[in-house]
N, C-alpha and C positions, 0 to 999 in steps of 0.2 A: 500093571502087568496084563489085566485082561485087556484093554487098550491097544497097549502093545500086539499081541496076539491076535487083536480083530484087524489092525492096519496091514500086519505080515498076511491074513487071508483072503482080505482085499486087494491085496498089490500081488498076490501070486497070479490073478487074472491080468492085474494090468498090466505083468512085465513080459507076458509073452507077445502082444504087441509094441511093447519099445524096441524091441529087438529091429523094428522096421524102422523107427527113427535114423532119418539120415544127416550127420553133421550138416547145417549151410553156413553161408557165409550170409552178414546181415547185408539188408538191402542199404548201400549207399547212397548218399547223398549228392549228389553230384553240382560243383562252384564252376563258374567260368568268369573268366577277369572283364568277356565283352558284355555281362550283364550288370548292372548297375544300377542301387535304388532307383537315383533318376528315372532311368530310363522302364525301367517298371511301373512306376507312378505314373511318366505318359504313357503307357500303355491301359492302365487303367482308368486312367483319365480319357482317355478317347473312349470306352466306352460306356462312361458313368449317367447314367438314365437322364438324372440332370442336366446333362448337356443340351437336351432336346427345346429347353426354356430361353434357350442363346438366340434362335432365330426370331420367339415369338419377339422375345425384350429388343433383337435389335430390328426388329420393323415395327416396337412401337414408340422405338428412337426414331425412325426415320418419317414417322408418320407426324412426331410431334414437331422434329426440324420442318416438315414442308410448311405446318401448319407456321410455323415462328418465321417464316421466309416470303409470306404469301403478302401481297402490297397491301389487302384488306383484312379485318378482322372477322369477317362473316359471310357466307354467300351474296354475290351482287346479283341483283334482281333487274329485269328490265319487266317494265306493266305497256302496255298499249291497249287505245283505248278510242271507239271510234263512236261518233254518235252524228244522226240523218234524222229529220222529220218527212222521210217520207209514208210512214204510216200516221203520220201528224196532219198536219196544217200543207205539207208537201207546197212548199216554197222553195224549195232545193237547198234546208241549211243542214252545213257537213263541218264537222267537226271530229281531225285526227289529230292524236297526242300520244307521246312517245317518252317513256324515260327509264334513265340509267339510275338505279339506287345502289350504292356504294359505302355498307359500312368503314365507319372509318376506326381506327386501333385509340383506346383509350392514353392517356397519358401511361406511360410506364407499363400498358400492358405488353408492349410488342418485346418490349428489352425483358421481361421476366417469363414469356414464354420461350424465348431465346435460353434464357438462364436458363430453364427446366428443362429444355435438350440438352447439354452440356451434363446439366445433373445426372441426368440421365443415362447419358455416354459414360459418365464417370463410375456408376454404379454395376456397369459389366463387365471391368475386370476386376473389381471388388470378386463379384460372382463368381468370376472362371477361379481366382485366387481360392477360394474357399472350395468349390470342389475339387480343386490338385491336394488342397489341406486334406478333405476325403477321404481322396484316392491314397496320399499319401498313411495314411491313417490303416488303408487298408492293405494297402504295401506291410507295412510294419506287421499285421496282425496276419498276414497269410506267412511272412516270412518265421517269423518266434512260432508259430503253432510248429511248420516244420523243423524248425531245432529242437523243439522241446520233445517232439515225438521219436526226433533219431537219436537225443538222447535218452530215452527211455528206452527204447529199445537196444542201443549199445550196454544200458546197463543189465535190462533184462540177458543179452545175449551172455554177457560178461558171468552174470550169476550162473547162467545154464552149465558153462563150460566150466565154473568151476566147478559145480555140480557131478560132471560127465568124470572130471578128473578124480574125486573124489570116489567115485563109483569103482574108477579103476582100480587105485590105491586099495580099496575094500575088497574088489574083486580077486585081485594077485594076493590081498593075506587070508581071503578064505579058501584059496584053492592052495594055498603054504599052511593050511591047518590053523592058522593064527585067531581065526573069527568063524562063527557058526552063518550057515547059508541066509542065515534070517537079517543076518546085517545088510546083507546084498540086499534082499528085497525092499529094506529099509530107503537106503541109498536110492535104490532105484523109483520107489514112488518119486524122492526128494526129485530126483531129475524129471521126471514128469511132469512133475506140476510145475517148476520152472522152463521146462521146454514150453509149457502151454500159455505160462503168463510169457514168453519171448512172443512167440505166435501171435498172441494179441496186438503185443505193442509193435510186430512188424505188417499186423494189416492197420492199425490206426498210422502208423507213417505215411503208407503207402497212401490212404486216404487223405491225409492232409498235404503230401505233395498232386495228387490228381486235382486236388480243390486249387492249390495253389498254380499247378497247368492252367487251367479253367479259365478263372481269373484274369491273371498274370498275360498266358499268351509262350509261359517261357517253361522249358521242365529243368531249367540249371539256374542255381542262386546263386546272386552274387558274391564274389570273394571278400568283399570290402560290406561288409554286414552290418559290422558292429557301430554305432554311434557314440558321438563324445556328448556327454549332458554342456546343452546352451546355458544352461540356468545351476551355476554351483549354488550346493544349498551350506544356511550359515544359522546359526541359531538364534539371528536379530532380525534374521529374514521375515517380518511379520506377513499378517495376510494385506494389510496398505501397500506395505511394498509391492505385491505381487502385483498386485492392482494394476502398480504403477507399472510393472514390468511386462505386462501382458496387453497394452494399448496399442501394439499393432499386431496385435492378434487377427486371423483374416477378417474369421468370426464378427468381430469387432469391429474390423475396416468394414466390412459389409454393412454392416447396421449404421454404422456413421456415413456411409453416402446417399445412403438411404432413409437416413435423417434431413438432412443436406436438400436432397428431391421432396423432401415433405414440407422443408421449411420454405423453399420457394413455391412448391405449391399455395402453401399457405399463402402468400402475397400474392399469389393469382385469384383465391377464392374472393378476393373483394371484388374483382370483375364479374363472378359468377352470378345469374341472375339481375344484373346491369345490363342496361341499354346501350348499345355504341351509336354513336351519331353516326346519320347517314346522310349523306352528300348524294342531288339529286339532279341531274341535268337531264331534261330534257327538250322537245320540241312540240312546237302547235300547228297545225294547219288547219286553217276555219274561213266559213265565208257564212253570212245573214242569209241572204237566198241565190237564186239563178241569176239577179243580175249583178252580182257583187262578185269583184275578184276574191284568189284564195290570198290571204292573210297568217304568212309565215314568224312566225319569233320562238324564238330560244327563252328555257327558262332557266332559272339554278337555284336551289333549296338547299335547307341544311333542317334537319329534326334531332332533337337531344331530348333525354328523358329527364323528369323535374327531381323527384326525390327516389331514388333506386334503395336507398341505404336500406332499410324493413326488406326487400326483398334477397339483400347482397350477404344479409348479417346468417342465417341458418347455415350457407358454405362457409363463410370465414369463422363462426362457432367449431363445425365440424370436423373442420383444417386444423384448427387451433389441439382440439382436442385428439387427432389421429397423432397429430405430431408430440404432442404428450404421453402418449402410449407408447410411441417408439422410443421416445426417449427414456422410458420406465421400463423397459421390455430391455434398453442397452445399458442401462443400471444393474437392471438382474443379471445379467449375462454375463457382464464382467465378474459381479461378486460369484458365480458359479464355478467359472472358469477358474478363478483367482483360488477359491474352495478345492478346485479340484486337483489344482495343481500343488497347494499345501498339502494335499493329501497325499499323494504321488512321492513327495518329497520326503516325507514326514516314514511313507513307505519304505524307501531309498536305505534311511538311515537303521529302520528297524532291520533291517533283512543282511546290512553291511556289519548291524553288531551281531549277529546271529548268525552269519557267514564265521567270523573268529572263532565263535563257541564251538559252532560244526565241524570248524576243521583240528581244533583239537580236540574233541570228542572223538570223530574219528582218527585221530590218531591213536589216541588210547584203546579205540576200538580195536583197532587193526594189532595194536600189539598184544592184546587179549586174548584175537583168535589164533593169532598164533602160538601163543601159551598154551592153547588149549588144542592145538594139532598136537604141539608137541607131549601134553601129557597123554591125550587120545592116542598117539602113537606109542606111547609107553605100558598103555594098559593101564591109566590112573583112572579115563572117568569112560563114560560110555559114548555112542555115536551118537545117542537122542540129543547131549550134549552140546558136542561139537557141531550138528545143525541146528540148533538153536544159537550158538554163537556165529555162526558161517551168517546165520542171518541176519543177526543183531549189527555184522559187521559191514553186512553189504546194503544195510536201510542206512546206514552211520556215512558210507561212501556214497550213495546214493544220494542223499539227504544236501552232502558239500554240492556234489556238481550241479544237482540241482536248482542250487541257491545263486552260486555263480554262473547259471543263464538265466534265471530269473532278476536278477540286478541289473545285466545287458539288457534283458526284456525292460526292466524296468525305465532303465535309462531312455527307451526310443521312446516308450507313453510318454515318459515326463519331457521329454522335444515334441512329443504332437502335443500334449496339452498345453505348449510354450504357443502352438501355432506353427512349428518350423515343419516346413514344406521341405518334402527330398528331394 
C-alpha cells in the first residue's frame, strides 16, 4: 500500500507533462521492388576497401607474364673491352672485343614460370568472389538489423497504444464515479514509460536505417528480402558432411588457388639460386704492332654452372614448407566453417521448436489477458493487475514475432556461412 501511494505521488508530477504527449504515427519502413539484394551487394562491393589489392595483384600478374614471355632468363649483358701498349713497349698493339652475353632459360623453367602467371590470373577472381561473399555478408547484416529494429518498435508502439487506450477506458469510469482519481494516475505513469521505451526503439531504427543509407547507397529495402536456406538441415547431417558440402565455399576457393600458386612456385624454387647458362657471341679486332693488319674474328661461348643443388636446396626447403602451411591453414578453415555452420543449423532447429512453444504460450497468454479485462471490468481484481498481465501478454506477443524474424535472420547467416553470394 505504501508503494502504491509513493508511485501515485510521483506520477502526479509526471502527468502534468503527458498531457503534451502527442499521438505519432511509427516511422516507416520503406521496400521498393527496383532494389534487390543483388544489386546492394554491388554497391557494396564497389566500395569494399579490399578492392584496392586488385590493381596491386593485377600488375603483379602482368609483371610476372612479361617476365614468363621474355626470349631470356636474365638480363643480357654486353662487356667491351679495349687494350693498346702505347704506355708499354708502344709498338702500336690494339686490341678491341666485344660481347653479347645471353642468359639462357633452364630446362622447364620458362613453361613453370608461364604456369605461375596463369596461377596467378586464376587466383583474382578467386579474390573478387570472396569479397562480394563480404559485401554480401554485410548486405544481410545492415538489412536484419533494420527489421529487427522496426519490429521492435512496432511492438513498442503497439504496447503504447494499448496503453493510451486503457487510460481512456479508466478515464471515462473515473469521471462515471466507477474508479478513484488514483487509478488514472496509475494508468498514466503505465503510458509513460511505454511511450518512452517506443521513443527508444524509434530512434534505434532510425539509426540503423541512416547506417544502413551509409552503406548501402540506398534509403528503401528490398521487397524480396527474405531467403530460402541452400542447405536443409537433417539429423545425419554430420559435421563430415558439411565438410563436404561447403568445398566451394569462396573462402575455400580462394585458398585453393592460392595453393595452386604456391605449388608451382614450389617447382620454380629449384631454379632459385641456379645458374642459367649463358651463350656469348662476340667479336675481336687486334693487330701485333704498326706494321701488321687488323685481324677481325667472331667468337661463341656457352658457360653453365657445375653443381648449384647446396645453393637451390634453402628456396625449394622454404617452398615446400610455405606450401604446407597453406595447406594447414585450408584444413583449419574448412573444419571452422564446417563448425560454424553446424552451429547455425543446430541454431535453426532450437529456435523452430521454441517458435511452437511461443506461439502457444502466447495464445494462452492472450486468452488470460482477456480474463482478466474482463474480471477487471467487473470489479473482481484491481488495475495493478490487469498491468501486470497486459504485460505478461505483450512480452508472450512480442516474444513470437520476434522468434519468426529471428529464424529469417537466421536462415540468411546459415546461406553466408554456406558461402552463397547474393
Amino acid at each position: 500500500m505504501w508503494f502504491r501511494n509513493k508511485l501515485i505521488s510521483v506520477c502526479s508530477v509526471l502527468i502534468i507533462g503527458h498531457t503534451s504527449f502527442v499521438l505519432a504515427e511509427t516511422d516507416t519502413v520503406e521496400y521498393a521492388s527496383t532494389v534487390t539484394l543483388s544489386s546492394l551487394t554491388q554497391n557494396v562491393y564497389d566500395i569494399h576497401p579490399a578492392l584496392h589489392s586488385e590493381l596491386a595483384q593485377q600488375q603483379q600478374i602482368n609483371a610476372n607474364a612479361d617476365l614468363a614471355n621474355e626470349m631470356f632468363a636474365d638480363v643480357s649483358t654486353i662487356n667491351l673491352t679495349h687494350q693498346n701498349d702505347v704506355l708499354g713497349s708502344g709498338n702500336g698493339l690494339q686490341e678491341w672485343e666485344g660481347s653479347l652475353n645471353m642468359p639462357l632459360w633452364l630446362s622447364g623453367q620458362k613453361q613453370l614460370q608461364q604456369s605461375l602467371s596463369d596461377k596467378m590470373s586464376a587466383v583474382l577472381p578467386a579474390y573478387q568472389q570472396k569479397i562480394k561473399l563480404d559485401a554480401s555478408g554485410k548486405v544481410r547484416e545492415l538489412i536484419w538489423k533494420v527489421i529487427l529494429a522496426d519490429n521492435k518498435q512496432q511492438q513498442a508502439f503497439q504496447a503504447w497504444q494499448t496503453a493510451l487506450k486503457l487510460k481512456q477506458d479508466v478515464a471515462a469510469r473515473v469521471k462515471a464515479g466507477e474508479f478513484a482519481k488514483a487509478e488514472l494516475l496509475l494508468v498514466n505513469t503505465n503510458a509513460i514509460e511505454l511511450h518512452g521505451q517506443y521513443l527508444l526503439t524509434q530512434a534505434e531504427l532510425k539509426h540503423a536505417l541512416k547506417h544502413y543509407q551509409q552503406i548501402t547507397g540506398q534509403s528503401t529495402l528490398p521487397e524480396d528480402y527474405e531467403e530460402t536456406l541452400l542447405i536443409e538441415p537433417s539429423a545425419d547431417l554430420s559435421l563430415d558432411a558439411l565438410v563436404e558440402l561447403i568445398q566451394q565455399h569462396p573462402d575455400l576457393a580462394l585458398q585453393d588457388q592460392q595453393i595452386e600458386t604456391l605449388r608451382t612456385k614450389q617447382g620454380l624454387a629449384q631454379f632459385d639460386g641456379a645458374v642459367n647458362p649463358i651463350l656469348s657471341v662476340g667479336v675481336r679486332r687486334e693487330r701485333g704492332n704498326d706494321n701488321e693488319n687488323f685481324t677481325n674474328s667472331i667468337g661463341l661461348g656457352i658457360s653453365f654452372a657445375l653443381d648449384s643443388k647446396v645453393y637451390r636446396r634453402p628456396s625449394m626447403t622454404n617452398a615446400a614448407k610455405e606450401l604446407a602451411d597453406a595447406e594447414i591453414v585450408r584444413q583449419i578453415l574448412a573444419r571452422e566453417l564446417s563448425l560454424t555452420l553446424f552451429a547455425k543449423l543446430h541454431d535453426l532447429e532450437t529456435k523452430q521448436a521454441q517458435l511452437l512453444l511461443a506461439i502457444e504460450n502466447d495464445e494462452t497468454t492472450q486468452r488470460y489477458f482477456s480474463l482478466q479485462k474482463r474480471a477487471f471490468e467487473l470489479g473482481e481484481i484491481d488495475l495493478v493487475d490487469v498491468l501486470r498481465t497486459q504485460a505478461l501478454a505483450n512480452k508472450s506477443h512480442n516474444r513470437q514475432q520476434l522468434l519468426k524474424i529471428e529464424i529469417k535472420q537466421l536462415i540468411a547467416n546459415i546461406n553466408q556461412a554456406s558461402g552463397a553470394i547474393l
